[in-house]
Each structure stands twice: as structure tokens, then as C-alpha cells.
C-alpha positions in Angstrom: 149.6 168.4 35.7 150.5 164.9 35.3 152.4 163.5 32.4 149.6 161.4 31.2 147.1 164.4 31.1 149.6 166.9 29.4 150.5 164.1 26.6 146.8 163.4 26.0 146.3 167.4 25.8 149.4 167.3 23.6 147.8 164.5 20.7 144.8 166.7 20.7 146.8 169.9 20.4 147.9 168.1 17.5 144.9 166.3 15.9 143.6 170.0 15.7 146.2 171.7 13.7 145.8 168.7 11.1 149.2 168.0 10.3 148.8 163.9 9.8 152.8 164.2 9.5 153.7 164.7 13.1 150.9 162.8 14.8 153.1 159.9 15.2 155.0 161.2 17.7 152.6 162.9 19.5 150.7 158.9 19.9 154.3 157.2 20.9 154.6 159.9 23.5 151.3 159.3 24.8 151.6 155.6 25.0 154.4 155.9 27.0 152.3 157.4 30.1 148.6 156.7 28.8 146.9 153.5 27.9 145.6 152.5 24.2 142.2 152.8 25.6 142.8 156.5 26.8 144.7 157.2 23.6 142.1 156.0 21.2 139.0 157.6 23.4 140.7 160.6 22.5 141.1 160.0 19.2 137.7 158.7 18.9 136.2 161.9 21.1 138.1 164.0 17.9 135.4 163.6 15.2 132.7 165.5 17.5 135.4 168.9 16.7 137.6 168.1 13.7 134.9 166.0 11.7 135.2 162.2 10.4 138.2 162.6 7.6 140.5 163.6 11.1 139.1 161.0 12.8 139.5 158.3 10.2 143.3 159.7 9.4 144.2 159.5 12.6 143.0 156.3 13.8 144.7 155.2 10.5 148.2 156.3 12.2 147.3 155.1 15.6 146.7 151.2 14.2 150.2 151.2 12.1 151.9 152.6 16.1 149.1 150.2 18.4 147.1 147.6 16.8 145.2 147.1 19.9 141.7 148.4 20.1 139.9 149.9 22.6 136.7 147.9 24.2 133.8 148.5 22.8 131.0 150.5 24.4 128.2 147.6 24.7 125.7 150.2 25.9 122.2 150.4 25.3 121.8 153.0 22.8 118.0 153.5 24.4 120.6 155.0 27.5 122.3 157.5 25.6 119.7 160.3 25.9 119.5 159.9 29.4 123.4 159.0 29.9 124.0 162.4 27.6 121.5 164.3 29.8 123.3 163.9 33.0 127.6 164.5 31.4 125.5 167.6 29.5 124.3 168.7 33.5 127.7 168.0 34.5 130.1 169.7 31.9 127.3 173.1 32.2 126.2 173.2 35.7 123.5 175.9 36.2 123.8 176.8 32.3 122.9 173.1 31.3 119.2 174.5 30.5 119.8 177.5 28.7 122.8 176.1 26.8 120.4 173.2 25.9 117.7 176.0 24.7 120.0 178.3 22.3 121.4 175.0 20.7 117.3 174.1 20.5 116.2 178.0 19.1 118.9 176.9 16.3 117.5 173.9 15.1 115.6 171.3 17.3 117.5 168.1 15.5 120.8 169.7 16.7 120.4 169.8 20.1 119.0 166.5 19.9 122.2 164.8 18.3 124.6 166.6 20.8 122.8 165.0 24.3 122.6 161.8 22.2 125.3 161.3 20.3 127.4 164.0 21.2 127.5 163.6 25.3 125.4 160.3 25.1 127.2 157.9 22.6 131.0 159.7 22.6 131.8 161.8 25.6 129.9 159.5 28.3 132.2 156.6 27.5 134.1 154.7 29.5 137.9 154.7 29.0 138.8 158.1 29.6 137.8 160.4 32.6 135.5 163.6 31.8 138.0 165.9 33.6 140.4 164.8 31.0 138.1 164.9 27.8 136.9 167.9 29.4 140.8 169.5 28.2 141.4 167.8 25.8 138.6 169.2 23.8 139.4 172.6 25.1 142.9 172.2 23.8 141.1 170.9 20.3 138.8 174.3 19.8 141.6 176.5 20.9 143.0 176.4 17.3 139.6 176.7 15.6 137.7 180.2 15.4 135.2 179.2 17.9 135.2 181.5 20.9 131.6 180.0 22.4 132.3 176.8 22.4 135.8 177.2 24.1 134.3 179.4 26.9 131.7 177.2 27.5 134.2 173.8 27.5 137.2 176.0 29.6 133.9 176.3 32.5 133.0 173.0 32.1 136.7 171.9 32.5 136.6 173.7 35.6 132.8 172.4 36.6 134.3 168.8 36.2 137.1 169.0 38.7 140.1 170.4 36.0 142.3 173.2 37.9 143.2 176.4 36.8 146.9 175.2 36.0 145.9 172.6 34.3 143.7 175.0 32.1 146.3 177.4 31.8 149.0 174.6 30.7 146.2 173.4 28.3 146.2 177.2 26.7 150.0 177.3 26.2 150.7 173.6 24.6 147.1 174.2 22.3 148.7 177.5 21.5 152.3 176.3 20.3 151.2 176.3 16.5 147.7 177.8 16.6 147.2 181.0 14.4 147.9 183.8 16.2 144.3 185.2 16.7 143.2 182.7 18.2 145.9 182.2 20.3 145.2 185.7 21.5 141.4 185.0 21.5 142.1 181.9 23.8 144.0 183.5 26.2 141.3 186.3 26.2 138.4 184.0 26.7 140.4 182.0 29.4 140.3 185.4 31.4 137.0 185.6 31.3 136.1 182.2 32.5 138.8 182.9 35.1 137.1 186.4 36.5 133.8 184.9 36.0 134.6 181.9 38.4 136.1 184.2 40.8 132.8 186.3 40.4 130.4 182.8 41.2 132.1 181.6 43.8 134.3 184.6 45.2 137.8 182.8 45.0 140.1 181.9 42.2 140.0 178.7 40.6 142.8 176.4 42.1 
């Protein structure tokens, strides 16, 4: 894995165990290897798994390291449903359907909001490749008691072009400070994204 990827993995890592204290460091490393713009994409990306008072702290920190700001999206938003459509299709593969119609059996309005704002408005932006926003937010659910969602983002880390190293490397830096049953839980699910893979396309992901 490349420097840039493991310190953006790293921030994210640390955005999710909430600890405003030591993301300081975790941001000067980054911007030694990463740009602002990828720095603050992941920052931004954040809110859609740790909620708006993480976001907000954080990008409170980042301006006092970086006052420079990342360019902003001039999209349409008429494009974000379709433009969250087609990341969705590419982060879920085959599953993009019925993914789409167990978030719908839960409540219409969600599913809605995640094509469009979720994958539409946020995770389709430029600034930051999917691969990488792909483990970074696997690295953000691994401390959070949320064994679905990590599944389904450690596949579509894979579906997106992310290696099984770098998946594996993204399971021990989340894990570092991460309760320990869900460090155990992560590992366990990783296993079973990993034998499933092998079962799909009869080889080990590389």
C-alpha cells in the first residue's frame, strides 16, 4: 500500500474512535503524502458514518493545520441521483439491486437519501478516488458495531479495484484502538468477504 493511501486510512482510523485530541497528527501526517483536497474529501466523506458533530470538529482542526479549502463540487444537483446510481452499481456489483431493495423494505425515504446524497452528493465527488474512499470508510465502520455495512463496503473495496493487502492493512491500522469485539468481528467478517470472493470468482483476491 502506498503511503498516501495508508495515511488517509490512518485519519479515518482516527476520526472514528473520536478522540478530537490526536487528530492533529494524524492530518500533518497526511499532508505530507496527500493533498488538502484528498485530506478534506475524507474528512468531508466522514459525516455519512460518524454524523455532523465529527464532521464539524474535525474540519475545525483541519482549518487551524490547512486553511486551504477543497474546490467545490459545482455539480448539478438534478445529477446526483443518476451520478449516485451508477458509484451505488459500482461499490455493489451484482448486489446493487437487492442491496437497494432491503435499504427500500426499511423505509422508502432512506434509500432515497443514500443514492442521492449518500453516493450522489458525497462519495461521487471529485478529489479523492473511489478505491480510496472505498477503505477509508471500511477503516471508519470497523470501530462501530456494524457488521453489514462493513461486509458489504470490504466487497465493494474489492469490486472497485482495492487488493486484498490493502484490505488486510486497512483491518490492522482500524483495529489499533478499536474495542476489542469488533476488532474480532472485523477480522471475522473480512474472512468471509475473503472466502466468498474466492467462491465468485474461484481465486483469491490479490
Amino acid at each position: 500500500m502506498d503511503e498516501r493511501t495508508r495515511a488517509l486510512i490512518e485519519l479515518s482510523a482516527a476520526l472514528a474512535r473520536g478522540r478530537r485530541g490526536e487528530w492533529a497528527q494524524y492530518m500533518d501526517r497526511a499532508a505530507t503524502v496527500a493533498t488538502p483536497s484528498e485530506i478534506e474529501e475524507v474528512l468531508l466523506q466522514s459525516h455519512l458514518f460518524v454524523g455532523y458533530p465529527t464532521l464539524l470538529q474535525a474540519l475545525e482542526v483541519w482549518r487551524s493545520r490547512n486553511g486551504d479549502r477543497a474546490a467545490v463540487d459545482g455539480s448539478n444537483p438534478a445529477e446526483w441521483p443518476a451520478r449516485g446510481t451508477e458509484v451505488f452499481r459500482q461499490v455493489y456489483g451484482e448486489q446493487h439491486g437487492r442491496l437497494l431493495e432491503n435499504v427500500r423494505a426499511l423505509h422508502s425515504e432512506v434509500a432515497d437519501w443514500m443514492l442521492n446524497d449518500g453516493y450522489g452528493k458525497v462519495l461521487s465527488r471529485p478529489g479523492l478516488d473511489l478505491r480510496t474512499r472505498e477503505l477509508c470508510i471500511v477503516a471508519l465502520l470497523i470501530g462501530q458495531d456494524a457488521p453489514k455495512q462493513l461486509y458489504s463496503h470490504m466487497r465493494g473495496a474489492l469490486n472497485v479495484g482495492a487488493t486484498q493487502e490493502e484490505l488486510e492493512i486497512t483491518v490492522l491500522v482500524a483495529s489499533r484502538s478499536a474495542p476489542r469485539e469488533f476488532v474480532e468481528a472485523a477480522r471475522a467478517t473480512w474472512e468471509r468477504v475473503r472466502n466468498r470472493y474466492r467462491e465468485i470468482n474461484g481465486r483469491e483476491a490479490t
